[in-house]
N, CA, C and O of each residue as an XYZ file, in Angstrom:
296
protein
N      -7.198    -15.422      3.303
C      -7.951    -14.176      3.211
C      -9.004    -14.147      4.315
O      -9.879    -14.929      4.686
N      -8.647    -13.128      4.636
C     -10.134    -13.127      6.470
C     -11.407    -12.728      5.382
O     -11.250    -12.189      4.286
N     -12.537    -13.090      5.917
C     -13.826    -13.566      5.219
C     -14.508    -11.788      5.785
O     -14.238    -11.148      6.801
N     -15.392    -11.471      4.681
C     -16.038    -10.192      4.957
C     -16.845    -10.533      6.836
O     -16.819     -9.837      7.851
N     -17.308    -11.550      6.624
C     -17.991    -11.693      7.669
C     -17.351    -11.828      9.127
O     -17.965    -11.582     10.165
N     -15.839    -12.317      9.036
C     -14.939    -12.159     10.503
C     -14.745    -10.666     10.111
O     -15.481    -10.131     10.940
N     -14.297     -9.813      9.481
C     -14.011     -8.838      9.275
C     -14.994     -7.587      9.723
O     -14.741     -6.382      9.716
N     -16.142     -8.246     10.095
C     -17.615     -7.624     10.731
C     -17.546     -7.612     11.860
O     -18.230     -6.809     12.495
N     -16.785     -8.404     12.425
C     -16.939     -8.664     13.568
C     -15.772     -8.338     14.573
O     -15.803     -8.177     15.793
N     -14.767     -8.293     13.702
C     -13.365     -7.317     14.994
C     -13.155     -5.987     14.431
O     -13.245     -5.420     13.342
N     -12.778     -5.687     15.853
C     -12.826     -3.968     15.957
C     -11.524     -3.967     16.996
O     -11.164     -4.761     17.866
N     -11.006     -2.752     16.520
C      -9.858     -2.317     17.215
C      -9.329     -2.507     18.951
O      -9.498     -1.499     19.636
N      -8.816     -3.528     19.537
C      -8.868     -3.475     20.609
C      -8.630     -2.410     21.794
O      -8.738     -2.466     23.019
N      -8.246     -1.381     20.841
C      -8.072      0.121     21.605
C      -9.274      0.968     21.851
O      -9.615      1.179     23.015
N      -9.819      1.377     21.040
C     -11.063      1.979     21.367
C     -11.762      1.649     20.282
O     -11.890      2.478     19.381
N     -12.292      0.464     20.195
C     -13.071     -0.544     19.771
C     -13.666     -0.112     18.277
O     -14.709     -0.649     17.905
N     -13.073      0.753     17.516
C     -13.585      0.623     16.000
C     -13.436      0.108     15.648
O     -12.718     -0.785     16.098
N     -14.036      0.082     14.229
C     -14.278     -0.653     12.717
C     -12.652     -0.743     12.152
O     -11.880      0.211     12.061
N     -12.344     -2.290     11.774
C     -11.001     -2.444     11.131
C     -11.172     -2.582      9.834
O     -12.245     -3.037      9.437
N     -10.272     -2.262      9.019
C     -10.176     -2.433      7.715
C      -9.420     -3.430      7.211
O      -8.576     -3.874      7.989
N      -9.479     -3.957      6.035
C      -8.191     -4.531      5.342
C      -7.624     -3.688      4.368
O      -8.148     -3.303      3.323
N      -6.282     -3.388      4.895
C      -5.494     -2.682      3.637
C      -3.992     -3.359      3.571
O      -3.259     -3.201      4.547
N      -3.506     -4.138      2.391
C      -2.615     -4.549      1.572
C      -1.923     -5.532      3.101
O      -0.935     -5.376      3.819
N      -3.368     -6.825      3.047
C      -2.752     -7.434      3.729
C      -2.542     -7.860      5.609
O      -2.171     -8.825      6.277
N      -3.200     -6.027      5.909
C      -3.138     -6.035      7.433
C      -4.633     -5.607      7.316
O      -5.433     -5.309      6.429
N      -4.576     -5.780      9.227
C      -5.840     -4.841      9.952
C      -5.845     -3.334      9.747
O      -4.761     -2.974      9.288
N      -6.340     -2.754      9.854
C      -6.218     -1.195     10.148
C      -7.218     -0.323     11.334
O      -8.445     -0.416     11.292
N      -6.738      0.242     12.032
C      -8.577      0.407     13.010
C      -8.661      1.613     11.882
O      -7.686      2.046     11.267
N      -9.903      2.025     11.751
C     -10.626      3.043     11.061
C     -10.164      4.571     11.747
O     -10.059      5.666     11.195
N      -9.927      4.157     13.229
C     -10.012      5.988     13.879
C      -8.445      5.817     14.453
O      -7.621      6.519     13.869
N      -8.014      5.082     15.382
C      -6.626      5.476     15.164
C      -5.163      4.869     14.480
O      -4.068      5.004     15.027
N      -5.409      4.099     13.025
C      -4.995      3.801     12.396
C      -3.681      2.479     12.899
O      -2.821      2.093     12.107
N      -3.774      2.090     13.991
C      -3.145      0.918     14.686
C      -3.380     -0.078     13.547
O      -4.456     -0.250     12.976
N      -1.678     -1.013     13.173
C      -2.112     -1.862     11.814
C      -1.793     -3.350     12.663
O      -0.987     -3.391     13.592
N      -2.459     -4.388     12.244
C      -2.018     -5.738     13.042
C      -1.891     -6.861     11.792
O      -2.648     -7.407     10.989
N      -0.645     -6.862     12.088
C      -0.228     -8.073     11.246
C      -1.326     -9.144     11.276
O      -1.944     -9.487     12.284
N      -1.605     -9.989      9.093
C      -2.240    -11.169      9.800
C      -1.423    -11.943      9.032
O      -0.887    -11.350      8.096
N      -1.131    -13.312      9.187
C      -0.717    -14.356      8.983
C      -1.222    -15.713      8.872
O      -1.723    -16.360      9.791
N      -1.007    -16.189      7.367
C      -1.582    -17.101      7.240
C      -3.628    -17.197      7.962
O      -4.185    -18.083      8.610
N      -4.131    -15.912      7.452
C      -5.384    -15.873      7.500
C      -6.041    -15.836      8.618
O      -7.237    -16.111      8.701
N      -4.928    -15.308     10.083
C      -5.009    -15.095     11.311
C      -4.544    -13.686     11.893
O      -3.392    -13.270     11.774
N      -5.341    -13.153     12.392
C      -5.427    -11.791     12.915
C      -4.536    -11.660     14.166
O      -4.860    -12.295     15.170
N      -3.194    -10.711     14.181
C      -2.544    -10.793     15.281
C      -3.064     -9.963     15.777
O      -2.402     -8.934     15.916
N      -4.075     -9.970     16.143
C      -4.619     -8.148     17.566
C      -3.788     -7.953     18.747
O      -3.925     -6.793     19.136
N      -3.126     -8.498     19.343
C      -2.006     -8.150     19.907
C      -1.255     -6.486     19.948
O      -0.208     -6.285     19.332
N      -1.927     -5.398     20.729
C      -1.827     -4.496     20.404
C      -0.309     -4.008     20.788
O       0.079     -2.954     20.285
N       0.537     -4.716     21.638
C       2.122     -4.547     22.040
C       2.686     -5.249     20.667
O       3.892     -5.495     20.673
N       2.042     -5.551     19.650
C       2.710     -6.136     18.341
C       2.425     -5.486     17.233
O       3.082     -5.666     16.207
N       0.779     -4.131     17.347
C       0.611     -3.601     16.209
C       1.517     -2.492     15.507
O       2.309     -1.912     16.250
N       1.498     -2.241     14.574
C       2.571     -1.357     14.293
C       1.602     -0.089     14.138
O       0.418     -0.292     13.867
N       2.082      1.208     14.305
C       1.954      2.387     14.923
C       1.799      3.262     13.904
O       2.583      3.016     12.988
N       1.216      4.024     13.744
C       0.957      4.709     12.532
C       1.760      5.795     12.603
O       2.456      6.229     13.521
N       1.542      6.209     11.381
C       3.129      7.459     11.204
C       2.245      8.996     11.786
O       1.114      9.472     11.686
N       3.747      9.412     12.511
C       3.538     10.446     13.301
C       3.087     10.234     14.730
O       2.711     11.187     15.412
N       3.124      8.873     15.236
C       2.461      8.213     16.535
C       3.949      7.646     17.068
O       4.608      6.957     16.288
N       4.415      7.914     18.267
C       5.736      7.568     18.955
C       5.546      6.358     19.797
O       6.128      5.280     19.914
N       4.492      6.946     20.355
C       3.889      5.791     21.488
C       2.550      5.356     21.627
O       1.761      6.129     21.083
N       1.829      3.994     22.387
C       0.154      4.311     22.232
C      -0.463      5.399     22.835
O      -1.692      5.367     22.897
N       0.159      6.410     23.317
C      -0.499      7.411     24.268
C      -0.589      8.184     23.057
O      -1.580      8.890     23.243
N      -0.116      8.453     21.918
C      -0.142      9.163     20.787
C      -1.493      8.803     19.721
O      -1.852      9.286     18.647
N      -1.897      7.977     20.383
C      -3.101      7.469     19.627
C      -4.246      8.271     19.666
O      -4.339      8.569     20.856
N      -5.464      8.960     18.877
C      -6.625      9.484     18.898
C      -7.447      8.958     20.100
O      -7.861      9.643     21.035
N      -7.569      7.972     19.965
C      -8.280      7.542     20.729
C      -8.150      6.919     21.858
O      -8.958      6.083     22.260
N      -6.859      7.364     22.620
C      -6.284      6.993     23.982
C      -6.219      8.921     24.315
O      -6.557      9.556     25.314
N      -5.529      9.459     22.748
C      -5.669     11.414     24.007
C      -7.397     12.121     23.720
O      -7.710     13.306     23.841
N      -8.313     10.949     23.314
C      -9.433     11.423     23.638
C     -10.185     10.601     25.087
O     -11.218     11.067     25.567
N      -9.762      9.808     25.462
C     -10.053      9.435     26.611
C     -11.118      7.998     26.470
O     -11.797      7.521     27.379
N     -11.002      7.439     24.864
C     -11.744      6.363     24.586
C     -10.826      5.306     25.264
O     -11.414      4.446     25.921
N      -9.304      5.239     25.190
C      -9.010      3.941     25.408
C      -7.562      3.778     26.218
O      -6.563      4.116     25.583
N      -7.444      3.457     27.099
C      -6.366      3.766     28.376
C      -4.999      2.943     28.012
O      -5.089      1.801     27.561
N      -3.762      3.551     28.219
C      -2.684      2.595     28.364
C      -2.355      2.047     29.347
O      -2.938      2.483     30.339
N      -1.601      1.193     29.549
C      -1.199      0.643     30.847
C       0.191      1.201     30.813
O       0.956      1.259     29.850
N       0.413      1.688     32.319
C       1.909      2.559     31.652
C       3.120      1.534     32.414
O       4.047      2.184     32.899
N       3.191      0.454     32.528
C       3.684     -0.626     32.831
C       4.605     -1.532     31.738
O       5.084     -2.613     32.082
């Protein structure tokens, strides 16, 4: 279980919000990017997070078509 207090302390590596725990994963608060954790380790690995529904690609993200957080189009 990640501790309230690591949980204070990471934020979305996209445009850097507040993550949540919901049933298990990360969640960012604003554009809902989920990151697997395992065995009580946070995969932030954002080419590994899974994508929230209605989102195709990360350019579909809030906070990449507001201009908070850039893709690499590579």
């Amino acid at each position: 279980m990640i501790s309230e207090e690591l949980l204070s302390l990471l934020v979305c590596p996209m445009g850097k919000a507040p993550l949540r725990l919901e049933d298990g994963a990360l969640v960012c608060s604003r554009c809902g990017l989920r990151f697997a954790v395992q065995d009580d380790i946070p995969n932030m690995l954002v080419e590994e997070a899974e994508l929230p529904e209605g989102c195709h690609s990360l350019a579909d993200l809030e906070c990449v078509r507001s201009g908070d957080a850039k893709v690499d189009p590579t």
